[in-house]
C-alpha positions in Angstrom: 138.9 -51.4 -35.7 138.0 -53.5 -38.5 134.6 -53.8 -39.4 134.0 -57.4 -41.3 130.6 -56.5 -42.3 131.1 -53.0 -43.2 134.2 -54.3 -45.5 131.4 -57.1 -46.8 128.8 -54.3 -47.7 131.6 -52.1 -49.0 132.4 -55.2 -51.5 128.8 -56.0 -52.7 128.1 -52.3 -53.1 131.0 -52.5 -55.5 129.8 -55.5 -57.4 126.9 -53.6 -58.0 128.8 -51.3 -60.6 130.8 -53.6 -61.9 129.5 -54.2 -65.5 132.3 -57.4 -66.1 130.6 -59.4 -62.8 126.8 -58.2 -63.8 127.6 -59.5 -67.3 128.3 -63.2 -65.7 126.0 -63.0 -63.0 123.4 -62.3 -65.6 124.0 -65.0 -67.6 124.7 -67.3 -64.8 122.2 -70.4 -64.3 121.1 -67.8 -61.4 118.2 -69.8 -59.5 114.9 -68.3 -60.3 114.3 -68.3 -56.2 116.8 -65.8 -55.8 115.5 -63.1 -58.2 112.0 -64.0 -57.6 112.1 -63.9 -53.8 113.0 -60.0 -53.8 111.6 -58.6 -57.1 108.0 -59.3 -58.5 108.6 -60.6 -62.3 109.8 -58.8 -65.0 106.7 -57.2 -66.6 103.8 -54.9 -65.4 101.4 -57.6 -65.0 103.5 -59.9 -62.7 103.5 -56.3 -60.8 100.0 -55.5 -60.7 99.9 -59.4 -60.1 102.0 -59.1 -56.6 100.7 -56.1 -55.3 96.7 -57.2 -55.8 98.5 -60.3 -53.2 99.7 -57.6 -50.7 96.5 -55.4 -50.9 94.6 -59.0 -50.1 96.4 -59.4 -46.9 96.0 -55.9 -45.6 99.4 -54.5 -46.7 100.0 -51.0 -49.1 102.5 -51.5 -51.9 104.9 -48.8 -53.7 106.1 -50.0 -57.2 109.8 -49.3 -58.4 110.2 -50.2 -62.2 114.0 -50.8 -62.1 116.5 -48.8 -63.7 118.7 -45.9 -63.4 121.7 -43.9 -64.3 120.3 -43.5 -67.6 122.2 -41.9 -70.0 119.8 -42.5 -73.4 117.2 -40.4 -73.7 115.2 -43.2 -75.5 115.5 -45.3 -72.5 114.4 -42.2 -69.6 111.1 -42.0 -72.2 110.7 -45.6 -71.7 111.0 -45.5 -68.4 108.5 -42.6 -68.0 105.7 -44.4 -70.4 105.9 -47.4 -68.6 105.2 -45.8 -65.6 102.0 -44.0 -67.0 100.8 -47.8 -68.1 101.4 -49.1 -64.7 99.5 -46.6 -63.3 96.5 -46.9 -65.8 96.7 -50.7 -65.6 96.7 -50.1 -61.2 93.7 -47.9 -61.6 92.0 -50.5 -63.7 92.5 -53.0 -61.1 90.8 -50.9 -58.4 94.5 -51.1 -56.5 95.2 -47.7 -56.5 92.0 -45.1 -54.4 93.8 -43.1 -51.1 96.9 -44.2 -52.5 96.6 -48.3 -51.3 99.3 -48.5 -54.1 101.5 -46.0 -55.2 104.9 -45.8 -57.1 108.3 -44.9 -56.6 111.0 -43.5 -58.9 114.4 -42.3 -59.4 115.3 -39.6 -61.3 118.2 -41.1 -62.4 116.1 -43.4 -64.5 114.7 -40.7 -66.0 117.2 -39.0 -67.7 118.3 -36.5 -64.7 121.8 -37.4 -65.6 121.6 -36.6 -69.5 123.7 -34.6 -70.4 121.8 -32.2 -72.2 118.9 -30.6 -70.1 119.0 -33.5 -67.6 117.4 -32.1 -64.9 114.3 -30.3 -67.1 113.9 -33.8 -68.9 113.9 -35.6 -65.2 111.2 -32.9 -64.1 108.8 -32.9 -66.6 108.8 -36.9 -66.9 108.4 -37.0 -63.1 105.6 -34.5 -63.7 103.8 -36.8 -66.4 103.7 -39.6 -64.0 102.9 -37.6 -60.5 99.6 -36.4 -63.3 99.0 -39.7 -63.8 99.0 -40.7 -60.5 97.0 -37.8 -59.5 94.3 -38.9 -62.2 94.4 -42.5 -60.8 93.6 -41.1 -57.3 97.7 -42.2 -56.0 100.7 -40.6 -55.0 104.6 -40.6 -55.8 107.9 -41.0 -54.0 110.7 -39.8 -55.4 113.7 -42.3 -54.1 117.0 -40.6 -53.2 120.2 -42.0 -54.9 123.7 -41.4 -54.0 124.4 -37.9 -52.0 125.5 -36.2 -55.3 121.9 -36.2 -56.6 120.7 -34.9 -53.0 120.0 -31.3 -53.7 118.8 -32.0 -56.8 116.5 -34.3 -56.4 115.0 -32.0 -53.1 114.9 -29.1 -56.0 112.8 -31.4 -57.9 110.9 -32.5 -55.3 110.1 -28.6 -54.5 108.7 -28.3 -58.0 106.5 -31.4 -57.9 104.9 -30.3 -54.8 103.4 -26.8 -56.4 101.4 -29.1 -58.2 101.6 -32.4 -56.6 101.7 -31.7 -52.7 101.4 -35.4 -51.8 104.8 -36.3 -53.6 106.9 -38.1 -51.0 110.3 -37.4 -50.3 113.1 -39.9 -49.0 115.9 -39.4 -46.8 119.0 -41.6 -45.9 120.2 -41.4 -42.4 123.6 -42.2 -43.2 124.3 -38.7 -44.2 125.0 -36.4 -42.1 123.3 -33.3 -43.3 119.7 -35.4 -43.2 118.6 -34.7 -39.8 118.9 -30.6 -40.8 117.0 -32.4 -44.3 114.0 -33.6 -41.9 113.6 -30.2 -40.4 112.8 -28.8 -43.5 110.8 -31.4 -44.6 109.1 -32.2 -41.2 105.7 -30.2 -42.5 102.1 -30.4 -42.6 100.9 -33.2 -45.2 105.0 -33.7 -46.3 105.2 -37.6 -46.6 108.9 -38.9 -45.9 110.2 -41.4 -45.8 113.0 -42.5 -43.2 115.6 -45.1 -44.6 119.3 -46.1 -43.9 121.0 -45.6 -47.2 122.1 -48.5 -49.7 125.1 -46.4 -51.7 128.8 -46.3 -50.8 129.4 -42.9 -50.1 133.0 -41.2 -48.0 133.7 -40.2 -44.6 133.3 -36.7 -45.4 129.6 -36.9 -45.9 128.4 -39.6 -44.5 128.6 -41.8 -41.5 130.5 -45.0 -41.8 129.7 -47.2 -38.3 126.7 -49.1 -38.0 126.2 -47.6 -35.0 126.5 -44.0 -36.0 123.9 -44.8 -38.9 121.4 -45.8 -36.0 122.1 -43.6 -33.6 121.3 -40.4 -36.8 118.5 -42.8 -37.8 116.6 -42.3 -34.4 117.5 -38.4 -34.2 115.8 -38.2 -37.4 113.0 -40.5 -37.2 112.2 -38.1 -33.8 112.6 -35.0 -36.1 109.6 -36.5 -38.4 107.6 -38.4 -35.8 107.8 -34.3 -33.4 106.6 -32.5 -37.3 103.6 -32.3 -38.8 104.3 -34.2 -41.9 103.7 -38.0 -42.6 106.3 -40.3 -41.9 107.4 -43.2 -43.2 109.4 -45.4 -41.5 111.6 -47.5 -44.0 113.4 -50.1 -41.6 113.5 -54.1 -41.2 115.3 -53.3 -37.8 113.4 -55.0 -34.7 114.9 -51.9 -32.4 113.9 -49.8 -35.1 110.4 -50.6 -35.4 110.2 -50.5 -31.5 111.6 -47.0 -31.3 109.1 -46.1 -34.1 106.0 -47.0 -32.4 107.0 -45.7 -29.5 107.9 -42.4 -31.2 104.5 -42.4 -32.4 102.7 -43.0 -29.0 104.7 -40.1 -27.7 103.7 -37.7 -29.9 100.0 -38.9 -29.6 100.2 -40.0 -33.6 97.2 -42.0 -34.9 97.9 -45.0 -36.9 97.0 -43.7 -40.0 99.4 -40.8 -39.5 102.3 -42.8 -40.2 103.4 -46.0 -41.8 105.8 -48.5 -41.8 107.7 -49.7 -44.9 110.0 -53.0 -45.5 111.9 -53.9 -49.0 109.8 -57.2 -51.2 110.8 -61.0 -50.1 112.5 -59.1 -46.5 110.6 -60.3 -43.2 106.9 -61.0 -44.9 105.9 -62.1 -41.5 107.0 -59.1 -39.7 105.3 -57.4 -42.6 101.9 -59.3 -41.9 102.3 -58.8 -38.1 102.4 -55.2 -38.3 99.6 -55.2 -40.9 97.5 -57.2 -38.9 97.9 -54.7 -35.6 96.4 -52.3 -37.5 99.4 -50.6 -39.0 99.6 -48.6 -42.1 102.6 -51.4 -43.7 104.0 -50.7 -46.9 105.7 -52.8 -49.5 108.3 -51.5 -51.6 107.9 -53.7 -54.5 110.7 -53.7 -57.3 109.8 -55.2 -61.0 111.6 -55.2 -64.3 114.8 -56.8 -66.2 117.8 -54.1 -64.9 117.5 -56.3 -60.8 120.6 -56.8 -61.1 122.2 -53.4 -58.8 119.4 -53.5 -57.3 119.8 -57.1 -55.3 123.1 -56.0 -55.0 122.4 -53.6 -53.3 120.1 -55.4 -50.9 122.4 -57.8 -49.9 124.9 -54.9 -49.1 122.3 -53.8 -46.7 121.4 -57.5 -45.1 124.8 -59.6 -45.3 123.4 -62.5 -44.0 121.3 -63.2 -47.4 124.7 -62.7 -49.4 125.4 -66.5 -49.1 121.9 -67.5 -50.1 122.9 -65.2 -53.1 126.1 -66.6 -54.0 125.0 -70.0 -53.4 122.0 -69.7 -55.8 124.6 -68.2 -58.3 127.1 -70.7 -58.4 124.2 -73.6 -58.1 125.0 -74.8 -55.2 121.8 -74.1 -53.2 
């Protein structure tokens, strides 16, 4: 059966590759709203800026300086100093003791894919920032790209942890391996978190149907919720969010042994309810010039803000 909104996030995932239509989108008259409602600014101070607003209304933060698939080595160091500076500049603020504010960071971005030495570049520049982090009194996530990078990020991962134990892991329940991926992960003081996926991946490895991705998402989220470990429960989905808590009653979880976690500029008053029932609620906040694949992406995930998108794009808000 044809699935309208599957074939729509099929299409936007697309766009978010193609460098012709992010050429014109980024020099379209794009309304400052758009950008603005789902990442915080372009430098590290509109960053420390948004998350000092969360921390004020109760709410933790994770900070993603956006970029990946880098393929200049010049670029992954860039990547990986500007990181260390956000940190310092976190600390400084007072934002950043039992990890209130944390960041988040694809290996991609940091030269995993170079072709010489990739994956010992990507390592020791995550390494640098999960040190920095460390000294700042704050953790890491390491964010999972598309299912090609899966075992190699969850090497990396493996590494950090020797050192870095609190380094947080992410899953996507659109695969299908990640349920058997939560088992391993499911242990004492592992922090992972739970999200749907935002790549186009095939059949062969990953579910396709809505419903399938929900139905793998709840296996898995009662994987985590049954371990030892931390979850963290990345999902704007009312049923979700439902199943989540009452997960975590069942299994006798206190509230600080799990969190909740929602995408920048996506249901801030959801966000605030949860925060305000006691919650542990968690922001992922994006920041820097590459937005562009990355609000793609997003409206992939939620169709119903593509037309707000293409609306603000074309300038006819």
């Amino acid at each position: 059966m044809f699935d309208p909104s599957a074939a729509l996030r099929q299409g936007m995932i697309g766009l978010s590759k193609n460098t012709k239509v992010r050429d014109v989108v980024e020099k379209a008259p794009v309304s400052k709203d758009v950008v603005k409602r789902f990442v915080a600014g372009t430098g590290t101070a509109d960053a420390v800026s948004a998350v000092r607003e969360l921390d004020g209304h109760g709410k933790l933060a994770t900070l993603d300086f956006l970029g990946e698939d880098t393929l200049d080595k010049a670029q992954a160091i860039h990547t990986r100093d500007t990181y260390l500076d956000l940190l310092a500049d976190l600390a400084d603020a007072g934002l950043t003791d039992g990890g209130r504010v944390e960041v988040s960071l694809k290996l991609s971005a940091l030269g995993q894919a170079l072709p010489q030495d990739g994956k010992k570049i990507s390592l020791d520049f995550a390494r640098s920032i999960c040190e920095a982090a460390a000294i700042a009194g704050t953790t890491v996530t390491l964010d999972m790209e598309d299912h090609t990078t899966t075992d190699a990020t969850l090497e990396s991962l493996a590494e950090l942890r020797k050192d870095f134990p609190t380094t947080g892991a992410v899953l996507q329940a659109y695969l299908k391996r990640t349920e058997a991926d939560c088992r391993d992960l499911a242990t004492e003081g592992s922090r992972v978190r739970l999200c749907k996926g935002a790549y186009s991946e095939p059949a062969s490895v990953a579910f396709q149907d809505k419903g399938e991705v929900d139905m793998n998402y709840v296996k898995c989220l009662r994987v985590l919720m049954e371990g030892k470990g931390y979850p963290m429960v990345a999902s704007h989905d009312p049923r979700i969010i439902e199943i989540a808590g009452s997960l975590a009653d069942k299994n006798l979880r206190a509230a600080d042994s799990f969190e909740y976690q929602m995408l920048y500029g996506i249901r801030p008053k959801e966000q605030q309810r949860l925060a305000d029932a006691g919650n542990r609620m968690r922001v992922y906040v994006p920041y820097g010039d590459e937005w562009y694949g990355y609000l793609v992406r997003r409206m992939a995930e939620r169709p119903a803000n593509t037309m707000f998108f293409l609306r603000a794009v074309t300038g006819k808000r």
